[in-house]
BAFI-3210 file (N, C-alpha, C; in Angstrom, 3 decimals, decimal comma, padded with zeros to 6 digits):
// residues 133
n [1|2|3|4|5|6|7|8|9|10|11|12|13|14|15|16|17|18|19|20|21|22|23|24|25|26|27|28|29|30|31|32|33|34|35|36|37|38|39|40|41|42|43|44|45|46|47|48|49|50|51|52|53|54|55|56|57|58|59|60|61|62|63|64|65|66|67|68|69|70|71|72|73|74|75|76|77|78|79|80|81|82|83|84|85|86|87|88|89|90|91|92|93|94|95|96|97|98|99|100|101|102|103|104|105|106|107|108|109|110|111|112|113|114|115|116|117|118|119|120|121|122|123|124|125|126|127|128|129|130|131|132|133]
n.u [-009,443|-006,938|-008,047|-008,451|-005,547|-004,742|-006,115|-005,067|-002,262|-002,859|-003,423|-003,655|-002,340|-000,208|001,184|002,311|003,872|005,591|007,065|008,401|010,209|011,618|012,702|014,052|015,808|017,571|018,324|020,127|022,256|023,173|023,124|025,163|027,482|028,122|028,968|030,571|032,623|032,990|032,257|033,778|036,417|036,663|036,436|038,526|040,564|040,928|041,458|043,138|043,415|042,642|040,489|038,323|037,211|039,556|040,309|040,493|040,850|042,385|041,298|042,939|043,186|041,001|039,278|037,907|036,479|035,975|036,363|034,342|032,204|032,209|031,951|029,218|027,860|028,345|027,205|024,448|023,869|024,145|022,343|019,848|019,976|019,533|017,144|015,261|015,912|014,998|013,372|010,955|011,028|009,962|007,638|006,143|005,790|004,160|001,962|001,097|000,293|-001,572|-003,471|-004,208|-004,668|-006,894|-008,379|-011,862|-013,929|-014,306|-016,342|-018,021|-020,266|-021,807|-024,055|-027,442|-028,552|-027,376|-024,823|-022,914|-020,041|-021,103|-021,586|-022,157|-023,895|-025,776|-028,976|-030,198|-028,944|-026,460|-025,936|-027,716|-030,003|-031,537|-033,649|-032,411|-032,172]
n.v [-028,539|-029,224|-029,443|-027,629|-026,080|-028,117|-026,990|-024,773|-025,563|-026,351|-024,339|-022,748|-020,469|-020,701|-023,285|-022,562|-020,853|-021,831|-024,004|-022,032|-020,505|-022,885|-023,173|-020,811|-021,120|-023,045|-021,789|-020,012|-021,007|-021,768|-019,552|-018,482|-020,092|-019,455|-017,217|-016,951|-019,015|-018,343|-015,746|-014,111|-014,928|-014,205|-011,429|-011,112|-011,588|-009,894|-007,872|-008,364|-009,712|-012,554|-013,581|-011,485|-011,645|-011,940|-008,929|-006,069|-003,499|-001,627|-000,318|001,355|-001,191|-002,498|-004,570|-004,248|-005,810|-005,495|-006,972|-009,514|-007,564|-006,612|-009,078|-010,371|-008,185|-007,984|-010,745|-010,423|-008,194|-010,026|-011,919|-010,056|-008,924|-012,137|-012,709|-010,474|-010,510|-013,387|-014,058|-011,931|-010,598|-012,615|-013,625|-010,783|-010,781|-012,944|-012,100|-010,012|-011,070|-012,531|-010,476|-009,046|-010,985|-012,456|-010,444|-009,873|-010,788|-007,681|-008,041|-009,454|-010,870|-012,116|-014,105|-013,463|-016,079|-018,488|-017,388|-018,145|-016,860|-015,345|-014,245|-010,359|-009,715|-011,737|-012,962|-015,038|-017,703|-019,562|-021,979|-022,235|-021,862|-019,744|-016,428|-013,367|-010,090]
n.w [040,593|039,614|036,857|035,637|035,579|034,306|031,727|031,431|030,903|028,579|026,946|023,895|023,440|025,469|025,440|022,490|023,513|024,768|022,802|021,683|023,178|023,382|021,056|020,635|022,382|021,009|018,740|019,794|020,355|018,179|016,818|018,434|018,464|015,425|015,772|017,683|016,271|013,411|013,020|014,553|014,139|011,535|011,688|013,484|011,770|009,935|011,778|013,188|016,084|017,498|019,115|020,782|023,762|025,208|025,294|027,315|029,556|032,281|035,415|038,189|039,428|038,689|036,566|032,792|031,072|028,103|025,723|026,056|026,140|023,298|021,908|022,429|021,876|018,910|018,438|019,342|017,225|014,813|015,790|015,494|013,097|011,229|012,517|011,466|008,409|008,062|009,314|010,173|007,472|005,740|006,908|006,709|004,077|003,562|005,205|003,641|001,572|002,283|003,180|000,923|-001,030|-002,967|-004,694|-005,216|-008,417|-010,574|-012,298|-011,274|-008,954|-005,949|-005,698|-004,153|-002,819|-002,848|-002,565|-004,228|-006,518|-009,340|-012,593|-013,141|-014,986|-014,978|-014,788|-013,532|-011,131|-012,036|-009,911|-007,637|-009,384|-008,889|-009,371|-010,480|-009,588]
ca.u [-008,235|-006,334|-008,528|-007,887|-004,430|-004,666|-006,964|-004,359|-000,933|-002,886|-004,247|-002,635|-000,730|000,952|001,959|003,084|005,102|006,820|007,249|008,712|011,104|012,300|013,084|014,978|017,406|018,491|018,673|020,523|023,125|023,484|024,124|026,211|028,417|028,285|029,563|032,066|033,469|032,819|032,469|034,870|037,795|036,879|036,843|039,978|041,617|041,258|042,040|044,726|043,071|041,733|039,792|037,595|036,929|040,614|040,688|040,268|041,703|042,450|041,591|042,670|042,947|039,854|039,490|036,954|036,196|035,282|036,176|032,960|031,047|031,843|031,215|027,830|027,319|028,294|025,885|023,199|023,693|023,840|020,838|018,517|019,818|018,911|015,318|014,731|015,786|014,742|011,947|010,161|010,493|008,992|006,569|005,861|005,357|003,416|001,148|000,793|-000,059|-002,979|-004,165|-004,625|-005,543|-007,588|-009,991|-013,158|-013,517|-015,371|-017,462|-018,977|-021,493|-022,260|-025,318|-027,771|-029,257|-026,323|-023,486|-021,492|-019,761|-021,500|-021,552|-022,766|-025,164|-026,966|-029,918|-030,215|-027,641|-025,950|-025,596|-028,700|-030,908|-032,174|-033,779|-031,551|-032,327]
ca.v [-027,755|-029,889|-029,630|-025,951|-026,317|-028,602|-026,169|-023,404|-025,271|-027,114|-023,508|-022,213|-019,883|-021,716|-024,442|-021,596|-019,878|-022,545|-024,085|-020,485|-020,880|-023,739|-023,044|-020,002|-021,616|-024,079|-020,638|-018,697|-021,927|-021,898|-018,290|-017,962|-020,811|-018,762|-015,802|-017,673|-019,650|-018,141|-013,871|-013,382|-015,238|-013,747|-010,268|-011,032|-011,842|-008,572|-007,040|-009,264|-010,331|-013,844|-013,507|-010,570|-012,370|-011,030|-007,777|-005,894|-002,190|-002,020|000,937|001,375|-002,940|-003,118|-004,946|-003,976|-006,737|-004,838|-007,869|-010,024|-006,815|-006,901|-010,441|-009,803|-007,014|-008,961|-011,413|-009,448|-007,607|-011,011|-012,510|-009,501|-009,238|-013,212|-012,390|-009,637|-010,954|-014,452|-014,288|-010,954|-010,107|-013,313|-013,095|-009,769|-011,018|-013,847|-011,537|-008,947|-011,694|-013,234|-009,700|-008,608|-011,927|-012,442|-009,685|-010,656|-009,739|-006,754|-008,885|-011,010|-010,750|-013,072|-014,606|-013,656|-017,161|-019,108|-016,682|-018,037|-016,026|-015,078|-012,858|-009,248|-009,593|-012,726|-013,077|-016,259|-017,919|-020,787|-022,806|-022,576|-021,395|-018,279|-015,370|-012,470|-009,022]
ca.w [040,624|038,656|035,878|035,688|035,644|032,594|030,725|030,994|030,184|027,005|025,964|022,479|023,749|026,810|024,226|021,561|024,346|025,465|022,049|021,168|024,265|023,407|020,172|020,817|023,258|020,369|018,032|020,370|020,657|016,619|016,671|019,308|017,592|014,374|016,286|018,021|015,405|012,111|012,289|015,119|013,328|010,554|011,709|013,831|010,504|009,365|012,825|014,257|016,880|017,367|020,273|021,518|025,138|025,668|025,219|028,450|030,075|033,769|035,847|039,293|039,708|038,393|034,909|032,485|030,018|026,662|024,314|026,362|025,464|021,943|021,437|022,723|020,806|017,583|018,089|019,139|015,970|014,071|015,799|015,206|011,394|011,106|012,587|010,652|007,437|007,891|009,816|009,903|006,123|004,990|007,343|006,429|003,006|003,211|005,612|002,605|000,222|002,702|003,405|-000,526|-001,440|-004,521|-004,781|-006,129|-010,127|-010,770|-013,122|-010,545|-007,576|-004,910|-005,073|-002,633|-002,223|-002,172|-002,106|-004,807|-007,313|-010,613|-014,030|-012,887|-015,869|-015,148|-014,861|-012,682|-010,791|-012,561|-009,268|-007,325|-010,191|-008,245|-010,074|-009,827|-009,836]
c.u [-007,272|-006,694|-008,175|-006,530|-004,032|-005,021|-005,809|-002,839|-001,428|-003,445|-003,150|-001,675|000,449|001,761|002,918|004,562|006,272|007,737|008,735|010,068|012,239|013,503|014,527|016,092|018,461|018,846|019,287|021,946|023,707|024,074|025,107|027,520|028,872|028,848|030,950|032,713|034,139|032,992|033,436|035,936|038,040|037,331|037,932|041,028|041,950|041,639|043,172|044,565|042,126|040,806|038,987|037,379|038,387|040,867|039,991|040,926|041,102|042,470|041,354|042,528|041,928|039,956|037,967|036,947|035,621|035,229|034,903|031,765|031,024|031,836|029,574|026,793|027,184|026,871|024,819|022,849|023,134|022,904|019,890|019,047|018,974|017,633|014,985|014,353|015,252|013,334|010,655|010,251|009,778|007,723|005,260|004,928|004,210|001,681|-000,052|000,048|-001,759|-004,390|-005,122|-005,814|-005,862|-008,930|-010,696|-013,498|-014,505|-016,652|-018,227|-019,448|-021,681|-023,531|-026,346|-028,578|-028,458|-024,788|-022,353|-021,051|-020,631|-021,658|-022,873|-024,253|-026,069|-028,047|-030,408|-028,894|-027,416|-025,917|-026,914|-030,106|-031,668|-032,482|-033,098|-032,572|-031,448]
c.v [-028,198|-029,840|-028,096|-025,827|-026,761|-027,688|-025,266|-023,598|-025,388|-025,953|-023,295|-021,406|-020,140|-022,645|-023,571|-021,230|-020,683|-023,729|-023,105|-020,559|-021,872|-023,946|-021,754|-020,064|-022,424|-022,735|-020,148|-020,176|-022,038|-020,655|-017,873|-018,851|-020,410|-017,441|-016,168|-018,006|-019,694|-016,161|-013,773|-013,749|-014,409|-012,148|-010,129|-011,046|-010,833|-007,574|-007,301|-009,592|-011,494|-013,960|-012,303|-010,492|-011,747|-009,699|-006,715|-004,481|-002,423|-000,035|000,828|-000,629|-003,280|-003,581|-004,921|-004,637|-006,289|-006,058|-008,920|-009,338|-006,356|-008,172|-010,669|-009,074|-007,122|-009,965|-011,427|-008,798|-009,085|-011,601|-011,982|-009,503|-010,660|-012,857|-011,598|-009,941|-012,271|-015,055|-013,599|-010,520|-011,253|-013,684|-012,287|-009,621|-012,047|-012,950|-010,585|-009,944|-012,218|-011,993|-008,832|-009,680|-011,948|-012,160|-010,299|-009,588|-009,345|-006,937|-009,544|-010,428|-011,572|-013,396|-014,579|-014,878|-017,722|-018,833|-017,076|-017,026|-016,160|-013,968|-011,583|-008,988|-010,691|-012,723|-014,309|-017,421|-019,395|-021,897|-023,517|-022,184|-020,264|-017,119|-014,243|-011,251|-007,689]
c.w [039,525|037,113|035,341|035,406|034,101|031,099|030,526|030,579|028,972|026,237|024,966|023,018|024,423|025,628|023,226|022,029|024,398|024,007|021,270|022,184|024,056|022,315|020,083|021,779|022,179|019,882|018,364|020,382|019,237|016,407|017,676|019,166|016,627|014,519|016,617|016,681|014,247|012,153|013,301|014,691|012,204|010,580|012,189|012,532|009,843|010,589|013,447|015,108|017,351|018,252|021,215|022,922|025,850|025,795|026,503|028,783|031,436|034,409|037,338|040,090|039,459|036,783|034,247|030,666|028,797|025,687|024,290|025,195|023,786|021,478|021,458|021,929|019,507|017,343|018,500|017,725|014,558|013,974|015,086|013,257|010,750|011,101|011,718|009,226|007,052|008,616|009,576|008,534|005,616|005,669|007,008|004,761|002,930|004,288|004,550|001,542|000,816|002,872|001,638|-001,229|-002,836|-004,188|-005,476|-007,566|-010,065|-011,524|-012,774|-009,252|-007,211|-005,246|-004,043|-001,854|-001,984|-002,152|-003,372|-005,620|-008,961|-011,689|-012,890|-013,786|-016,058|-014,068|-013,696|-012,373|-011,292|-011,278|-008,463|-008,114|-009,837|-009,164|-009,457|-010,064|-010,430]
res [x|x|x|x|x|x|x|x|x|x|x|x|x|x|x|x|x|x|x|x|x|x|x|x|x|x|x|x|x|x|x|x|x|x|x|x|x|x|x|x|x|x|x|x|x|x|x|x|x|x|x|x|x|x|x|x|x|x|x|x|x|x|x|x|x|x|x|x|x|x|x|x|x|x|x|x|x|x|x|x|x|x|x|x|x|x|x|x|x|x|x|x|x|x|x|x|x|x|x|x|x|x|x|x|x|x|x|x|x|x|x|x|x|x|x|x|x|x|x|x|x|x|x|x|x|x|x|x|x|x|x|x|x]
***
């Protein structure tokens, strides 16, 4: 039972996940400092208001916290920009670069004895001496 247990936290993905988890609690603590501290001052500076968390309308004794929901909404917006630009485009790129690769030159053929690469016009393969056809 136990052994079972082991097999499935130490699989790749369990480890990934929680790796992945872990990581995005510190991330979400960096941007939500960078929201706080840094774009809402800043945008207050141009709005006049230092604090979003205040801003509130009351209907009926009830109070309906809008400045929460645009703090929120800020750095939601901020997070996914971050990811996007900092994660998923170079990603994206380094994906494109593994998937293209380095085609093989039109000048050269595999070997069918030992596969390596060689001139289209030889005759026998420089590596394992194989007669070509």
């Amino acid at each position: 039972m136990l052994k079972g247990f082991k097999d499935f936290i130490l699989r790749g993905n369990m480890v990934d996940l929680a790796v992945a988890v872990v990581i995005g609690a510190a991330f979400s603590s960096i941007i939500n400092s960078l929201v706080k501290d840094l774009i809402t001052p800043l945008i207050a500076a141009i709005g006049g208001k230092p604090d979003f968390s205040n801003i509130y309308f009351t209907v009926n004794k009830s109070r309906f916290m809008i400045g929460d929901f645009l703090n929120s909404l800020i750095s939601f917006l901020i997070i996914s920009a971050v990811v996007y630009f900092f994660v998923i485009m170079p990603i994206n790129k380094i994906m494109d670069r593994m998937k293209s690769g380095k085609s093989p030159d039109p000048t050269e053929k595999a070997c069918p004895e030992c596969l390596s690469l060689i001139l289209i016009k030889a005759r026998r393969c420089k590596f394992c001496t194989a007669v070509l056809k």
